[in-house]
KEROKOL-525565 format. One line per 3 residues: number of its first residue (from 1); their letters; for each residue y, z, x of C-alpha. Coordinates in steps of 0.02 Angstrom, whole numbers. Example, Ala and Ser with C-alpha at 12.3 -4.5 7.8 and 13.67 -1.06 7.14 Angstrom:
<nukols>
1> as> -225:390:615 ~ -53:357:684;
</nukols>
This chain:
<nukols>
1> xxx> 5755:3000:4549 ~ 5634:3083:4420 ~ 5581:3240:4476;
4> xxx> 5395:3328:4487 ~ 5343:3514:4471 ~ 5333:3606:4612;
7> xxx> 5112:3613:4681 ~ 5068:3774:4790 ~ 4893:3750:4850;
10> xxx> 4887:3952:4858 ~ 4897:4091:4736 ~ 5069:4212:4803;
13> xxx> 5088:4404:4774 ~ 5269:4479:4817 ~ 5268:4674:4850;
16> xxx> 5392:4790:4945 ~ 5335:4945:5039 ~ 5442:5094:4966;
19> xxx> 5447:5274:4995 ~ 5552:5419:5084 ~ 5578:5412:5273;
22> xxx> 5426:5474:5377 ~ 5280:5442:5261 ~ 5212:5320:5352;
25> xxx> 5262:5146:5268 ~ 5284:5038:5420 ~ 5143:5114:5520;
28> xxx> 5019:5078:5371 ~ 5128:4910:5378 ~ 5083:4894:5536;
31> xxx> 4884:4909:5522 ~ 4894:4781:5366 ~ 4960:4652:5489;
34> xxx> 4848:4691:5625 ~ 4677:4676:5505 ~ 4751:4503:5433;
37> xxx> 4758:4447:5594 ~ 4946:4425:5568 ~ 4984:4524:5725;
40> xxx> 4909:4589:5867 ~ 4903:4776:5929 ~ 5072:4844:5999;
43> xxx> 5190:4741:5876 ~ 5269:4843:5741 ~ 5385:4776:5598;
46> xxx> 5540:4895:5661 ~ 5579:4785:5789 ~ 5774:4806:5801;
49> xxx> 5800:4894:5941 ~ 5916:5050:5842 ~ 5750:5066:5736;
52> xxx> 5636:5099:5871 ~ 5761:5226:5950 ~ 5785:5316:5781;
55> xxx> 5597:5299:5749 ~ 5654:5231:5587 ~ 5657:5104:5442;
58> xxx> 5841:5034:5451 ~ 5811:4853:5387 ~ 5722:4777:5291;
61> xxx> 5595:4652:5336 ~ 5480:4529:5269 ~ 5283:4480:5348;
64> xxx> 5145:4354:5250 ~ 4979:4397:5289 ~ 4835:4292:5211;
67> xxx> 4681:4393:5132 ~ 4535:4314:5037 ~ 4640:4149:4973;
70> xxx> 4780:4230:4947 ~ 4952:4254:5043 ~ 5027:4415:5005;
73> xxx> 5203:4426:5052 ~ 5268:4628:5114 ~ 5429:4675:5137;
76> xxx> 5455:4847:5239 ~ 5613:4935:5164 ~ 5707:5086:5237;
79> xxx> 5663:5237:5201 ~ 5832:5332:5238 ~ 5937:5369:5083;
82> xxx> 6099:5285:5166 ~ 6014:5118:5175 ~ 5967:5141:4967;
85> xxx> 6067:4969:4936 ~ 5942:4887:5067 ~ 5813:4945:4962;
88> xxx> 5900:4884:4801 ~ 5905:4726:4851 ~ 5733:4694:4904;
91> xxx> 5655:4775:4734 ~ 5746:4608:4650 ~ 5654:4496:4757;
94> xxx> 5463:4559:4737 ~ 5352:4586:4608 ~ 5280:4741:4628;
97> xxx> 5280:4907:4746 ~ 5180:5015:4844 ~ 5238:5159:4833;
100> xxx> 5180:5264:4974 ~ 5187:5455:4973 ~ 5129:5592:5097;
103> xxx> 4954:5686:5042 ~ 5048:5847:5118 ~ 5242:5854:5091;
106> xxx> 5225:5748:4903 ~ 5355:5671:4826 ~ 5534:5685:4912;
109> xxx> 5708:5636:4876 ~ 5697:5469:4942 ~ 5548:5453:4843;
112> xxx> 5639:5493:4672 ~ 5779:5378:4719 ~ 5676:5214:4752;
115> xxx> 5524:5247:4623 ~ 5701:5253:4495 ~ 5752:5071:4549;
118> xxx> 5567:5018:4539 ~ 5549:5094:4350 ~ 5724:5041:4308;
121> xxx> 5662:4854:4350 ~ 5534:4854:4259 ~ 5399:4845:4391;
124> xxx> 5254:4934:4403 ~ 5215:5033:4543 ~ 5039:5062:4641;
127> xxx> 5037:5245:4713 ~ 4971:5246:4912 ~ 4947:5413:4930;
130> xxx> 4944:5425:5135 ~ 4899:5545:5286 ~ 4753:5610:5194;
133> xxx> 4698:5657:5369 ~ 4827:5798:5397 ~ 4770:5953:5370;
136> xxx> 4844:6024:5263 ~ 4828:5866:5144 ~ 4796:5893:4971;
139> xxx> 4816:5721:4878 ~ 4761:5796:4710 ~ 4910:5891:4706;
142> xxx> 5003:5755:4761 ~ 4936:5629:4636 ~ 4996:5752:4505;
145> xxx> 5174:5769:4571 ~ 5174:5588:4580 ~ 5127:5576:4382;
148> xxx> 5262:5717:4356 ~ 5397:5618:4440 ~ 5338:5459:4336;
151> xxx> 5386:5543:4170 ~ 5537:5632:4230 ~ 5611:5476:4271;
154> xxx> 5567:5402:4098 ~ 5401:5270:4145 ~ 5331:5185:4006;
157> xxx> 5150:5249:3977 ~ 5099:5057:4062 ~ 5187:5115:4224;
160> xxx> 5123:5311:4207 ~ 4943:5227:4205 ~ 4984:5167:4384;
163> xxx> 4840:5154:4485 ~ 4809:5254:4639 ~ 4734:5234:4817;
166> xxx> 4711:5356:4991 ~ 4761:5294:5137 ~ 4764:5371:5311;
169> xxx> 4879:5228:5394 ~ 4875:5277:5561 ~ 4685:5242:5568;
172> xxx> 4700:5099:5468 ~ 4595:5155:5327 ~ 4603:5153:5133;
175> xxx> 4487:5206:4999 ~ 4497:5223:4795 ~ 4392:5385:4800;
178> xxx> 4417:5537:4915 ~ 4219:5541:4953 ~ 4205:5362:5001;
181> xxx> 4153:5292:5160 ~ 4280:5157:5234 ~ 4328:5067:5376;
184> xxx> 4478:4951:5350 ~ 4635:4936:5195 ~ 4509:4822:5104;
187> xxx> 4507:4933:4959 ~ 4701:4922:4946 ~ 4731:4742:4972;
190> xxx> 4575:4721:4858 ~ 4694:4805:4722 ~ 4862:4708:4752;
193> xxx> 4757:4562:4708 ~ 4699:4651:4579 ~ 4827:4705:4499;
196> xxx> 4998:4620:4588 ~ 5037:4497:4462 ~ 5040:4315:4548;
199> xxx> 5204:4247:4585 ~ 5250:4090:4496 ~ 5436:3981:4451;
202> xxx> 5333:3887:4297 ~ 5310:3724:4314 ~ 5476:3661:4257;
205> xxx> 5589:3551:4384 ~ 5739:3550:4274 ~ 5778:3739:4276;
208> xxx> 5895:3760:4436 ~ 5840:3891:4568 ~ 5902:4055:4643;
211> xxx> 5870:4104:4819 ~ 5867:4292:4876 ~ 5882:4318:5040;
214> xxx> 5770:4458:5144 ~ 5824:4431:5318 ~ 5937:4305:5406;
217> xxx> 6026:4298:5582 ~ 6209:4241:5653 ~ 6217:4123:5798;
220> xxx> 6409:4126:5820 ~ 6482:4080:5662 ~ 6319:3989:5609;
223> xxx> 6202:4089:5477 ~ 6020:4048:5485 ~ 5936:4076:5359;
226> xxx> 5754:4164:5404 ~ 5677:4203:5253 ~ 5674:4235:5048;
229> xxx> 5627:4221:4896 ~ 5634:4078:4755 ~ 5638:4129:4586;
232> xxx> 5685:4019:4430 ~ 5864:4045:4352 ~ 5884:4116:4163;
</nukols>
């Protein structure tokens, strides 16, 4: 049986939310669903119950939320340096990162180690620089330590010229400019469409396909497969 290319009816981005433990990636997460309307107030993507004990990242986890045409899927990766192969995995499966960083503490270890895999990849990362609210903030510093880090871990100038947005996740809130006036993460799912290149297999049907998978569960000896990601084999 002859067969046809593959239709999608809606343009796909693919990110992963990276950055060191306690800078506020699933809580900013977390808002992104609830202003899709992809989930209501008091549901959180660390939903294992370890993870909400810990009050941290341990698996990774994928969510689709639909904004303006578009379905933009996020996966939430640990944040902890012992889960870095978690991480690994998940930065082969997207097509770009957010790369979140606190306005106050700047760019930590974790931060180093999963902004290497990103550059290593060859993606190109868009800097969230979050908890502008705290006081002692100061995301122009931050920004710059961010740029520093860039081109001590050898960026080409393309990913150097990364593009930047504030965030103060907790309150749901996102702006490209320090003195504007926002109310939602508009302004930073504006720029994943933006910039997130779309996702696409071509439009061949004779190159085979590879499956990565983000999350899956065990029913006795059964695996279910919950989600991934398609891509076309090389």
């Amino acid at each position: 049986m002859a067969r046809g290319p593959f239709l999608f009816t809606m343009e796909i981005r693919n990110i992963a939310i990276i950055a060191h433990v306690d800078h506020g990636k699933t809580t900013l997460t977390d808002a992104i669903l609830r202003q899709t309307g992809a989930a209501v107030e008091g549901v959180s993507m660390d939903s294992n119950t370890l993870e909400r004990e810990r009050g941290i990242t341990i698996y990774a986890k994928n969510a689709a939320v639909e904004y303006k045409g578009t379905k933009i899927n996020i996966v939430d990766t640990p944040g902890h340096a012992d889960f870095g192969s978690e991480v690994e995995r998940v930065l082969r499966s997207i097509d770009s990162v957010l790369l979140i960083v606190d306005a106050q503490e700047g760019p930590m270890p974790q931060t180093r180690f999963v902004l290497k895999k990103s550059l290593e990849l060859g993606l190109k990362p868009i800097v969230v620089i979050n908890k502008i609210d705290k006081p002692a903030a100061n995301p122009a510093q931050c920004e710059e330590q961010v740029l520093e880090l860039f081109l001590e871990l050898g960026a080409s100038d393309e990913q150097s010229n990364f593009h930047v947005v504030y965030a103060n996740g907790r309150a749901g809130v996102a702006k490209l400019k320090l003195d504007e006036d926002s109310k939602d993460l508009s302004p930073l799912l504006d720029t994943v469409l933006k910039y997130v290149p779309a996702a696409s297999i071509g439009h061949s049907a004779e190159a085979p396909l590879m499956c990565s998978l983000l999350t899956w569960a065990t029913i006795t000896f059964l695996a279910v497969w919950q989600s991934g990601v398609f891509t076309k084999a090389r």
